[in-house]
C-alpha positions in Angstrom: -10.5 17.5 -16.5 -10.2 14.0 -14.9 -10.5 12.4 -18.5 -7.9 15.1 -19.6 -5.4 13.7 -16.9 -6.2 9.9 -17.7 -5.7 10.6 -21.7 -2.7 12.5 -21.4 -1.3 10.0 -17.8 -1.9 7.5 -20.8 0.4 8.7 -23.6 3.0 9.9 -21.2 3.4 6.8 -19.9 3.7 5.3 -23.4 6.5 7.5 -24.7 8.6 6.9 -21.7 8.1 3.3 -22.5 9.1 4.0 -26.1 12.5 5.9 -24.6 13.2 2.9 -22.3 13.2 5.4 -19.7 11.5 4.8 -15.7 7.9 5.4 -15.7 6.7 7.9 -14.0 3.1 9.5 -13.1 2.5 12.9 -14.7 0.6 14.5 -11.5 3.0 13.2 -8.2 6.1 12.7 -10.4 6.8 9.5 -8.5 8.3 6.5 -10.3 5.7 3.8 -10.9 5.9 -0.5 -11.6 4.0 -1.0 -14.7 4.0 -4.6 -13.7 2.5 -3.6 -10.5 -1.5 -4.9 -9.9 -2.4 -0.6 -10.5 -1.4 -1.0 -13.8 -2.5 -3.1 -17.0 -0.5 -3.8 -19.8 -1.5 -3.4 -23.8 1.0 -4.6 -26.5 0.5 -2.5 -29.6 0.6 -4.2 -32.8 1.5 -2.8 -36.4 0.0 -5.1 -38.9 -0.2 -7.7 -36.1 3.4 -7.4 -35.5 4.5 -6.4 -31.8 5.8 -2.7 -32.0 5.6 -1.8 -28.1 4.2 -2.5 -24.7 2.2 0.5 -22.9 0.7 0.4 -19.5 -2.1 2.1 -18.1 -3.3 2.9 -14.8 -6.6 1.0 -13.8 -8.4 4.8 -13.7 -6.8 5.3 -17.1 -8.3 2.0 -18.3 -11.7 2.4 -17.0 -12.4 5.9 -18.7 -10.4 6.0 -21.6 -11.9 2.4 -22.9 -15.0 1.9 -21.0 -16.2 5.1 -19.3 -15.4 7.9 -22.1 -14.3 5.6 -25.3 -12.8 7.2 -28.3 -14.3 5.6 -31.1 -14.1 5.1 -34.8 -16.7 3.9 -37.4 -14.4 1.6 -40.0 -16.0 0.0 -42.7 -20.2 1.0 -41.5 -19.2 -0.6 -37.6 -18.3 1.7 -34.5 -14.8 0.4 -32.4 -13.8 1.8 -29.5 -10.2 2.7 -30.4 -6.2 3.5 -29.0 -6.6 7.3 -28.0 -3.1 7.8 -29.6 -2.7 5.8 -32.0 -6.7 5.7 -33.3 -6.5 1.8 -34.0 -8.9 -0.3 -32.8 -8.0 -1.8 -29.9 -7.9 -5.8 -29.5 -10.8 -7.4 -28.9 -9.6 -9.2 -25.2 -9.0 -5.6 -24.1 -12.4 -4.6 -22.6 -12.4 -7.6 -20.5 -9.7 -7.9 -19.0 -10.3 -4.1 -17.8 -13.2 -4.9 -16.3 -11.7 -8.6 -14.4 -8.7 -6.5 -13.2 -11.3 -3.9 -11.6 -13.5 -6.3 -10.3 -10.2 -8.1 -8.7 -9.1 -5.2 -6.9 -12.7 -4.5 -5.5 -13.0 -7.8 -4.8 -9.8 -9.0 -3.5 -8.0 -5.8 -2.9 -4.6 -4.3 -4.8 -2.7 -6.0 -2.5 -4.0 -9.4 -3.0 -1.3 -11.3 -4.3 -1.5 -15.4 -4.1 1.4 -17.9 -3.9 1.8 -20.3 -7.3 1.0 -23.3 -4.7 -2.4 -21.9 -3.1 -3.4 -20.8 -7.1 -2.5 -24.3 -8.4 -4.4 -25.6 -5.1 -7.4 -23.4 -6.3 -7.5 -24.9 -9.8 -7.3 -28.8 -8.8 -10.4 -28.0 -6.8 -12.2 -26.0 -9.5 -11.8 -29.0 -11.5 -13.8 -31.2 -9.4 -16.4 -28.5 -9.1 -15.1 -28.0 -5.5 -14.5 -24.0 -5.4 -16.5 -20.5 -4.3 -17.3 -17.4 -6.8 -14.4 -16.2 -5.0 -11.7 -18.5 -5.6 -13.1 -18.5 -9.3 -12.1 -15.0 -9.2 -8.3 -15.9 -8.4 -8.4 -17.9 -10.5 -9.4 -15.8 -13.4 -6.8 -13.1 -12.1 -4.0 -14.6 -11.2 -3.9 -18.0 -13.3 -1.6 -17.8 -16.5 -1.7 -20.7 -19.2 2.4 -21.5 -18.3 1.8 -22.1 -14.8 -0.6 -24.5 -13.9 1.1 -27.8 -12.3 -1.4 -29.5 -14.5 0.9 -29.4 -17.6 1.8 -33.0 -18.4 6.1 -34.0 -19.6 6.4 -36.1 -22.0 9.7 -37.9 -23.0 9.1 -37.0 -26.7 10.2 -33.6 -27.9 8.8 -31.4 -31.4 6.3 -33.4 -33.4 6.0 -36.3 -31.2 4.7 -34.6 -28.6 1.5 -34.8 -30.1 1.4 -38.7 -31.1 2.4 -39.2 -27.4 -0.4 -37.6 -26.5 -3.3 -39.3 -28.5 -1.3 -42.8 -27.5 -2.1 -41.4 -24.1 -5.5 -40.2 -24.5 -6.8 -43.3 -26.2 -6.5 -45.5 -23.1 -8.9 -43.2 -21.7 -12.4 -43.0 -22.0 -14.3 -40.0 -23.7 -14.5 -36.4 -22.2 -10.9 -36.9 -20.7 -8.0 -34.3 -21.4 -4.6 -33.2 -21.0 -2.6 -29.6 -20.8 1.0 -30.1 -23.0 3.8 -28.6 -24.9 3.0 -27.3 -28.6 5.8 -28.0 -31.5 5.4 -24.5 -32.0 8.4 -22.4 -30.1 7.6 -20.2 -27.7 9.3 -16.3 -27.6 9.7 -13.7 -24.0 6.3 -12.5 -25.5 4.2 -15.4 -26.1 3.6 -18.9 -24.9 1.9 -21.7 -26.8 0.5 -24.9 -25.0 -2.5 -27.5 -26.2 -5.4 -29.3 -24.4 -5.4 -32.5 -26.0 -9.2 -34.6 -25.2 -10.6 -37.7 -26.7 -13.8 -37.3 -28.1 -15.6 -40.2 -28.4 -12.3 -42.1 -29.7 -11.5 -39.3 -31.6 -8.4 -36.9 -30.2 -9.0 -33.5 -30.8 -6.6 -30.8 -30.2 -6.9 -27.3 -29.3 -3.6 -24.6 -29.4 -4.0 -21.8 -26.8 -1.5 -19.0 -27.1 -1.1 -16.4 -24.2 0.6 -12.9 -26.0 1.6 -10.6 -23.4 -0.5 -7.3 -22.8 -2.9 -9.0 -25.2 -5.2 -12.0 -24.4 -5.9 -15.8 -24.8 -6.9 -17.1 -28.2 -6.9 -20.2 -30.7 -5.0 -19.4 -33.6 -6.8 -19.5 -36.9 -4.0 -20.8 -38.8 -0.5 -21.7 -37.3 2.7 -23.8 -38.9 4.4 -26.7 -36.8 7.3 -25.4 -35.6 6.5 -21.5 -36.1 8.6 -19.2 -33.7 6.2 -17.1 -31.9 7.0 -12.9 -32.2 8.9 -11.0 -29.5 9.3 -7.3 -28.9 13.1 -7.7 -30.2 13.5 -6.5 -33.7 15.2 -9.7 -34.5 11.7 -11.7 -33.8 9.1 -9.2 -34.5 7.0 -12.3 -36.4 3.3 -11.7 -37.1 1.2 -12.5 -33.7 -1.3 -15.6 -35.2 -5.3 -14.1 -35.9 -7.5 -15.7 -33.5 -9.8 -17.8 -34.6 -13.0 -16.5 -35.2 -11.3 -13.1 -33.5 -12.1 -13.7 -30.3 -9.6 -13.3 -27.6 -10.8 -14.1 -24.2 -9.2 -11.5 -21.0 -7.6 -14.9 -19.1 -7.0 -19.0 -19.1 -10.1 -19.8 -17.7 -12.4 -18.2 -19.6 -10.6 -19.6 -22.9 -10.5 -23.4 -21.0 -14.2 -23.0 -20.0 -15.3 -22.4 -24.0 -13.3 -25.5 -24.5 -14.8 -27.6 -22.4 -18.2 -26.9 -23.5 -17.4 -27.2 -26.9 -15.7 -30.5 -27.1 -17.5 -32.2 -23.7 -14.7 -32.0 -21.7 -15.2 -33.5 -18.2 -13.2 -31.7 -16.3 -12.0 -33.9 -13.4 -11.2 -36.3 -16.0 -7.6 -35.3 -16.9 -4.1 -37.1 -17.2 -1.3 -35.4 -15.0 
């Protein structure tokens, strides 16, 4: 019966999302905040283009994805799949159920951080200087357009990233920076590159935040591409992830970064 309740909690929160009406819960009939910490959000694609956000409840989550999955076998492997719509769901999702459940248990549904003490947080995880704890905060409640460690630069578009390596080559290897990307960004999804010299060579690496859906690398993106939105004037095709993986937050993607190009973390340009 409980899985009953969380299947159908799940689809009627999605068509009154679909109606643009309030969102209620199906049991106490009392109006709920899907951007509230009890709820997660999932953005539904149709051939990678945004069609709609849903939310869940964090019970909802944990046994219609992780507890009791629906699954599907496509093409000889198994994926655990929407309930409503029987697409496989996208491959950040799992994760980031599991950190938001660990959050609450951990830091309560209340727990809710001031930008200052978060960017506080991150200056000492760079430096090595924080607990499993703060890591966690860090992991919940840090978002890739954020951080006060995003450097301005004068140049706009394309010379952004010439800037950058000008920058970057003063420095020695194993040193970094967080910047704008010539791609534009939409409501929906934000775009922003780590920049590092390696060895003399400046490498750079896009990280795109979509909404509802995870971090990631694109595996293929055009200067100046307008990132999708949820209007059906800019409903653009969300970039594939490179190598399909999509990570639950920021600082999981940054810590893959930083061990695969040597990035010393303390050693970055603000």
């Amino acid at each position: 019966m409980s899985e009953l309740y969380f299947v159908l909690g799940a689809k009627s929160i999605a068509d009154q999302t679909v109606k643009n009406e309030p969102l209620m819960d199906m049991v106490s009939y009392t109006e709920i905040n899907p951007q509230g910490r009890n709820y997660i959000s999932y953005l539904r694609l149709v051939n990678r283009i945004p069609k709609i956000m849903v939310h869940w409840d964090t019970l909802s989550c944990m046994s219609t994805f992780i507890t009791y999955p629906t699954q599907r076998v496509i093409g000889g492997k198994q994926y655990t799949v929407d309930p409503e719509t029987t697409e496989p769901i996208h491959p950040g999702f799992v994760e980031r159920i599991r950190l938001y459940n660990e959050s609450v248990h951990v830091l309560g549904s209340d727990f809710s951080p001031a930008p200052h003490q978060i960017n506080d947080i991150f200056q000492r995880y760079l430096l090595n200087q924080i607990t499993d704890t703060e890591k966690l905060i860090l992991r919940s409640f840090l978002f890739l357009e954020d951080t006060e460690v995003l450097l301005s630069f004068e140049s706009t578009g394309l010379h952004i990233r010439k800037e950058a390596e000008e920058r970057l080559l003063q420095h020695e290897s194993g040193t970094w920076l967080l910047r704008k990307s010539s791609v534009i960004d939409s409501d929906l999804v934000k775009a922003k590159v780590v920049s590092i010299n390696q060895s003399g060579k400046i490498i750079h690496v896009m990280c795109i935040h979509a909404k509802g859906y995870g971090y990631f690398s694109p595996e293929v993106i055009s200067q100046e591409q307008v990132m999708p939105d949820l209007s059906p004037e800019c409903r653009h095709i969300l970039p594939h992830p490179s190598r399909e993986k999509v990570y639950a937050c920021f600082l999981d993607w940054f810590e893959v970064i930083c061990t695969s190009y040597d990035v010393v973390r303390s050693q970055y340009i603000q």
